[in-house]
C-alpha positions as CSV (number, residue, x, y, z in Angstrom):
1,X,90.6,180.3,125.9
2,X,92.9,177.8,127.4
3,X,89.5,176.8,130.2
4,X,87.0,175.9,127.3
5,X,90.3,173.7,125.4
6,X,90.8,171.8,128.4
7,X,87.1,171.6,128.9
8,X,86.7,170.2,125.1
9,X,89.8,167.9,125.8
10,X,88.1,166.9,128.6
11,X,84.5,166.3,126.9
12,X,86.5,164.4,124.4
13,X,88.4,162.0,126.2
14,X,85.0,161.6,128.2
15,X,83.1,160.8,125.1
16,X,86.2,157.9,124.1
17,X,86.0,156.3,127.4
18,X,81.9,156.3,127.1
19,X,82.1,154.8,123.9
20,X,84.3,152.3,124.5
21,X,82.0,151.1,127.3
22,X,79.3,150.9,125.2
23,X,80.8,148.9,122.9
24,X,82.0,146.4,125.7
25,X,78.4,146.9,127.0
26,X,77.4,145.7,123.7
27,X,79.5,143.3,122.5
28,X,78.8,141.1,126.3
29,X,75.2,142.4,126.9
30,X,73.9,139.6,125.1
31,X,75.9,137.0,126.7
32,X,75.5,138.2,130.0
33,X,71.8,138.4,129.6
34,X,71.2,135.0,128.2
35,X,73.6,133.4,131.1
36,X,71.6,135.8,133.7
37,X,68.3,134.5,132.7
38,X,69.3,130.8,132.5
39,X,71.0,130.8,136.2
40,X,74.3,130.6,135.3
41,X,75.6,134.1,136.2
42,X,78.8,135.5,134.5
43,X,79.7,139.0,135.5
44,X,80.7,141.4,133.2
45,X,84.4,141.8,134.4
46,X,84.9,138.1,133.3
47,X,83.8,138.2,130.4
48,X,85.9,140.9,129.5
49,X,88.8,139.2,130.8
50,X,87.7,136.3,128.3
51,X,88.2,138.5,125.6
52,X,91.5,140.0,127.1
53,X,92.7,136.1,127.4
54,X,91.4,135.7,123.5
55,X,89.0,133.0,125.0
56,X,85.6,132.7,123.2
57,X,83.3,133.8,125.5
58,X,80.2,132.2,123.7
59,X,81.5,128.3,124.2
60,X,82.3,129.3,127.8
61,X,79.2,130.7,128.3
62,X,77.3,127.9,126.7
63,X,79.2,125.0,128.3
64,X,78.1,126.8,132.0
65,X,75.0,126.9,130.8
66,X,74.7,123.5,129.7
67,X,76.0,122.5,133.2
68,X,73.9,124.3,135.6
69,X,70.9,123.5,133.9
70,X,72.3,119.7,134.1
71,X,73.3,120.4,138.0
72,X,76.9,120.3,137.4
73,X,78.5,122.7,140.2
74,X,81.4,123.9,137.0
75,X,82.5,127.2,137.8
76,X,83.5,129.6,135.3
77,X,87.6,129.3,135.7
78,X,87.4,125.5,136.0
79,X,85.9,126.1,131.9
80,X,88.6,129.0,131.0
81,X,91.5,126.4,132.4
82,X,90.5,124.0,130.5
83,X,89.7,125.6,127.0
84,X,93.1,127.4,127.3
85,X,94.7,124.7,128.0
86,X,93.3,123.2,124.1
87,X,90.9,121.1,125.3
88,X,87.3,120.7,124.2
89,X,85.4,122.3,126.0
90,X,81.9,121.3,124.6
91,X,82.6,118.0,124.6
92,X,83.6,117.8,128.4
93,X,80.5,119.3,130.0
94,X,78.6,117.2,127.4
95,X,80.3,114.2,128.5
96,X,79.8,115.1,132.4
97,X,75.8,115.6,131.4
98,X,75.7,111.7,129.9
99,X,77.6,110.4,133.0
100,X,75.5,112.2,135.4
101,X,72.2,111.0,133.9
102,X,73.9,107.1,133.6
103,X,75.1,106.8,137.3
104,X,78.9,106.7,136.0
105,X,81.5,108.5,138.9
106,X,83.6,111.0,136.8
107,X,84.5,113.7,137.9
108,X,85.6,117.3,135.9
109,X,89.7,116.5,136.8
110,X,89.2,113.0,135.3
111,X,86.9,114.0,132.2
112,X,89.3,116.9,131.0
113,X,92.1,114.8,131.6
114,X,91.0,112.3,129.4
115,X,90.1,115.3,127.0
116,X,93.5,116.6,127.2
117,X,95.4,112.7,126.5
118,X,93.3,112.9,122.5
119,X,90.4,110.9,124.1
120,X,86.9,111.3,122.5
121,X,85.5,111.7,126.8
122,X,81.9,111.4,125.0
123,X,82.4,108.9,122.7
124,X,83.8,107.0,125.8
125,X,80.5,107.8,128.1
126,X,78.6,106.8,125.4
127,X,79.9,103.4,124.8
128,X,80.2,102.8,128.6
129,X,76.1,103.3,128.3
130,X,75.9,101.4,125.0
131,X,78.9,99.0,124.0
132,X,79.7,98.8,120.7
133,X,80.8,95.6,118.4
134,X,84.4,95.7,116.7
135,X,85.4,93.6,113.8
136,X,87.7,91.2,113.7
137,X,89.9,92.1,111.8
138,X,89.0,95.1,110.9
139,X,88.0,95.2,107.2
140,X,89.6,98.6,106.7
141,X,92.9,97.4,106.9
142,X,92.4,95.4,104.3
143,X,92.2,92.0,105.8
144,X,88.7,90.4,105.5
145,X,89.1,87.2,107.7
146,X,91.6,85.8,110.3
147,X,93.0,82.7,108.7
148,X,94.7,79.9,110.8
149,X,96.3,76.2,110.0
150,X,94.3,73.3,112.4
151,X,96.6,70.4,113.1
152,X,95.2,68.4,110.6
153,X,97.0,70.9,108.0
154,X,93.6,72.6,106.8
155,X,93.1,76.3,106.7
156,X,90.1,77.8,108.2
157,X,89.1,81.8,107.3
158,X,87.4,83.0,110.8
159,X,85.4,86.4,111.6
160,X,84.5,87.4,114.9
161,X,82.8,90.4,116.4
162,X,84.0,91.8,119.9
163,X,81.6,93.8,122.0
164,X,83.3,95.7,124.1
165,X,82.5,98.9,126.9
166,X,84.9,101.7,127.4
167,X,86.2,101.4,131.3
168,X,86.5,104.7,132.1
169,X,89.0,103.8,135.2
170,X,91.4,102.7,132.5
171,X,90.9,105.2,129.7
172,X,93.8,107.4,130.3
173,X,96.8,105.1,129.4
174,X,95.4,101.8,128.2
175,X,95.9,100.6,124.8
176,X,93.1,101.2,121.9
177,X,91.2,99.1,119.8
178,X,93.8,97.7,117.7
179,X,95.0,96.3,120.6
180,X,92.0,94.8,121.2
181,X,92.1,93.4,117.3
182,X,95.3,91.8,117.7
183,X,94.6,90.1,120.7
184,X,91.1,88.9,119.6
185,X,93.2,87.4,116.3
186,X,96.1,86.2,118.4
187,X,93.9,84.1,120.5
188,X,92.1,82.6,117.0
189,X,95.1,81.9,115.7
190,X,96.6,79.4,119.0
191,X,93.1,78.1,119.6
192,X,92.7,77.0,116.2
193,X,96.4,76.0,115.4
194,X,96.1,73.3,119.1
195,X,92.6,72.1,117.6
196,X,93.5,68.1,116.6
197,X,91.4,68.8,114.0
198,X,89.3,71.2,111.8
199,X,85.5,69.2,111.9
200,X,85.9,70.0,115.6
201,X,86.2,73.6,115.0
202,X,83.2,73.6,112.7
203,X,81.7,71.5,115.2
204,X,81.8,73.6,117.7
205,X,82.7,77.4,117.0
206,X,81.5,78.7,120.3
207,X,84.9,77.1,121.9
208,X,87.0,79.7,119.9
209,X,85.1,82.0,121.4
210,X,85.1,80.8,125.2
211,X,88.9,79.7,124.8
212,X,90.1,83.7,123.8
213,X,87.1,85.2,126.4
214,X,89.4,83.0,129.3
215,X,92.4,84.4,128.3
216,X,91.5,88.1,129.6
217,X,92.5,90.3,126.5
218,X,91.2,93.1,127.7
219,X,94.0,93.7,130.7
220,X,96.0,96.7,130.0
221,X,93.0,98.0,127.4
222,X,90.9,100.9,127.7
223,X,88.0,98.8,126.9
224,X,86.3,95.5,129.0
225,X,85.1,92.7,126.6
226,X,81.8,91.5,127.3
227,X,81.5,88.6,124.4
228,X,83.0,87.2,121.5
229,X,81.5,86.0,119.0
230,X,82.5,84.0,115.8
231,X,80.6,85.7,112.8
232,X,81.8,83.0,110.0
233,X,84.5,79.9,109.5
234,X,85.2,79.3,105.8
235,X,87.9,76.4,105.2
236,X,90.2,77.2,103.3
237,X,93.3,75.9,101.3
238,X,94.8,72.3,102.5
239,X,97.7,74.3,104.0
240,X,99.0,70.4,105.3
241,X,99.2,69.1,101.6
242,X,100.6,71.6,99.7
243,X,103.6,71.7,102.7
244,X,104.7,68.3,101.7
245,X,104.1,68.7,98.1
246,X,106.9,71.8,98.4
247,X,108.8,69.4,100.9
248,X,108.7,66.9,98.3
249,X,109.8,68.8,95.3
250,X,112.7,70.0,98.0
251,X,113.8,66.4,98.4
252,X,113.7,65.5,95.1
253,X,115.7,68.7,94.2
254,X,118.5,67.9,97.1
255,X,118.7,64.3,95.3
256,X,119.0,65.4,92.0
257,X,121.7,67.8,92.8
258,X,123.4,65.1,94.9
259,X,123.4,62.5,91.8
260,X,124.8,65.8,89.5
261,X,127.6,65.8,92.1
262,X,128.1,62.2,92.2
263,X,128.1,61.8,88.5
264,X,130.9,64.8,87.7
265,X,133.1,63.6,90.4
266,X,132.5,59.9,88.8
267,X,133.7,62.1,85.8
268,X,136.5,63.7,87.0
269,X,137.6,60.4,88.0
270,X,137.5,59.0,84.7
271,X,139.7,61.9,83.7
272,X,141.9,61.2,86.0
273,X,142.7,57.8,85.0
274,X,142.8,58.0,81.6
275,X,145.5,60.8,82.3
276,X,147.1,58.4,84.8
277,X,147.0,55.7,81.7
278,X,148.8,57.9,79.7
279,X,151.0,58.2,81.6
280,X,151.7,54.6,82.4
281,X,151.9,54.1,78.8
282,X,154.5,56.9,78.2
283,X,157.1,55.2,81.2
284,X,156.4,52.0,79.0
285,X,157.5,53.5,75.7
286,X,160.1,55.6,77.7
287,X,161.6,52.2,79.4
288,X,161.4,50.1,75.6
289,X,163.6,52.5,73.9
290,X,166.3,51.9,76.7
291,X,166.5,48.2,75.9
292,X,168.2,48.7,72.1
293,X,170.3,50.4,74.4
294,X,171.1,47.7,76.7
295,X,171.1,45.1,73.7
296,X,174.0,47.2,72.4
297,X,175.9,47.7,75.6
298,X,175.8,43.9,76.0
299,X,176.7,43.6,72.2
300,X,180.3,45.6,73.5
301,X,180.5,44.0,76.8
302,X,180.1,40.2,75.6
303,X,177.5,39.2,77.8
304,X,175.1,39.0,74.9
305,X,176.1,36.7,71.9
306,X,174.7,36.6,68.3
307,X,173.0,33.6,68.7
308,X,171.4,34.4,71.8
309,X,170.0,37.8,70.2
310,X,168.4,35.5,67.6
311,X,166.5,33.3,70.5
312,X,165.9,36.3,72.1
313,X,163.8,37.9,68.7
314,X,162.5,34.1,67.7
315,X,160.9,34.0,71.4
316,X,159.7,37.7,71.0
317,X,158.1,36.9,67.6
318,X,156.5,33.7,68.9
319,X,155.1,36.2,71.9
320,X,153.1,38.8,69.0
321,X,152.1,35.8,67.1
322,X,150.5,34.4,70.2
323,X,148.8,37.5,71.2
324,X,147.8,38.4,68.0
325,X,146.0,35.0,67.4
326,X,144.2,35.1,71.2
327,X,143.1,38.7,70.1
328,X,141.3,37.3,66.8
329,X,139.7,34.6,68.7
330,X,138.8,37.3,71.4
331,X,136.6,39.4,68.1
332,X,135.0,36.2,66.8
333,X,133.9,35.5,70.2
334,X,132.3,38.3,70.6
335,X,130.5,38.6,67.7
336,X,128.7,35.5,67.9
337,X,127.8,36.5,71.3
């Protein structure tokens, strides 16, 4: 009794391990078959360390696929590294294929470097074969033209197209296309803003373009400029005029406000004088009512006699008469003038 359970125990655990090898045998069969028969061999122990390493076998598969058939010496780790490092895979070996068939050195270190720094590697082979144009600016952003002020004052509404090829040697650190945009506008901008004036630049757009191609924008870039072109000058607003029209109205402001200040402070002045006249007349009054005073003081003291107090009034009476009379004359005067 105990043999034959030991036996069925036995049987059993046998019949696990067999079916777990046919299911391994089946779930890779078809992948090691179809690298087999292409010339890219893949043993059966790594692709079950794929799936161990949750590494999708298929794309690994593929991409050596795609490489020997290309004559691209990959080897099978060199693919794992990289895909479980989050790199794209596909795109790499793709990338090598295009370089390969264009004569372009780059080597699998470089290529998944350049994967692994958030570089499009393909998109980069690709426009190292074929450069492509970028606007400037870019029309995306919401800026249709590149506008700049000549000397003479007038504005001029520029668009340029840049062709440009990706320089693989520089692709890992140098700056993107924006960088290339700004530049390209930058160099619009001073070439236009030193022309004397703007007829020249319609003239003669081609020296906006030689000007900013001398100034070697693309150091630092991942990209080499190969020409700029100017797509359209439109002339714009008469930047010149309306600057003096605004200085102008400035000025005149400035004045205005400066004859506002003269004018209260000629007021305040005013003011003050009356209030100083006022006051003058006040000490007058104040000083005649202290002369009854001394009248009466020389009454008691007899330095001032009756008779003299009479001469003294006669003479003051003569004095309003007289200044009454001048002012009459003084009115009649002035109204027959």
């Amino acid at each position: 009794m105990p043999t034959s359970i030991i036996m069925w125990g036995a049987a059993i655990f046998l019949g696990v391990i067999a079916l777990i090898f046919f299911a391994i045998f089946v779930k890779f069969i078809g992948l090691w078959i179809r690298a087999f028969a292409s010339g890219a061999h893949v043993s059966v122990p790594s692709l079950l360390g794929m799936w161990l390493r949750k590494v999708n076998a298929s794309v690994i598969v593929d991409s050596r696929i795609m490489a020997v058939k290309a004559g691209l010496g990959i080897s099978t780790n060199d693919l794992e590294t990289h895909y479980l490092a989050g790199g794209n895979i596909v795109r790499v070996v793709q990338a090598l294929i295009a370089a390969n068939k264009a004569n372009i050195q780059l080597s699998f270190q470089k290529a998944t470097a350049i994967d692994l720094a958030g570089r499009d590697v393909l998109d980069a082979v690709q426009t190292s074969v074929k450069p492509k144009v970028i606007d400037c600016p870019d029309p995306t952003k919401g800026t249709p033209t590149v506008a700049a002020v000549a000397m003479d004052g007038i504005e001029l509404k520029t668009k340029a197209r840049v062709t440009v090829r990706t320089n693989i040697n520089t692709l890992i650190g140098g700056a993107t296309e924006e960088t290339i945009i700004a530049r390209v506008g930058e160099g619009i901008v001073t070439t236009i803003g030193s022309a004397e004036s703007h007829k020249k630049v319609l003239e003669n757009p081609d020296s906006i373009s030689k000007v900013v191609l001398a100034r070697g924008l693309d150091a630092g870039t991942a990209f080499e400029i190969l020409s700029i072109d100017i797509a359209d000058v439109d002339v714009g607003q008469n930047i010149g005029a309306q600057l003096q029209t605004m200085q102008a109205e400035a000025d005149k402001n400035i004045a205005q406000a400066r004859a506002e200040e003269r004018r209260a402070m000629a007021q305040a002045r005013e003011q003050e004088m009356r209030a100083q006249v006022v006051e003058m007349r006040a000490r007058v009054v104040q000083a005649e009512a202290e002369v009854p005073k001394a009248i009466a003081e020389a009454f008691r003291t007899g330095n001032l006699g009756i008779m003299d107090y009479y001469r003294m009034r006669n003479i003051m009476a003569d004095t309003d008469m007289r200044q009454s009379i001048s002012g009459m004359e003084g009115k009649k005067d002035d109204k027959q003038t």
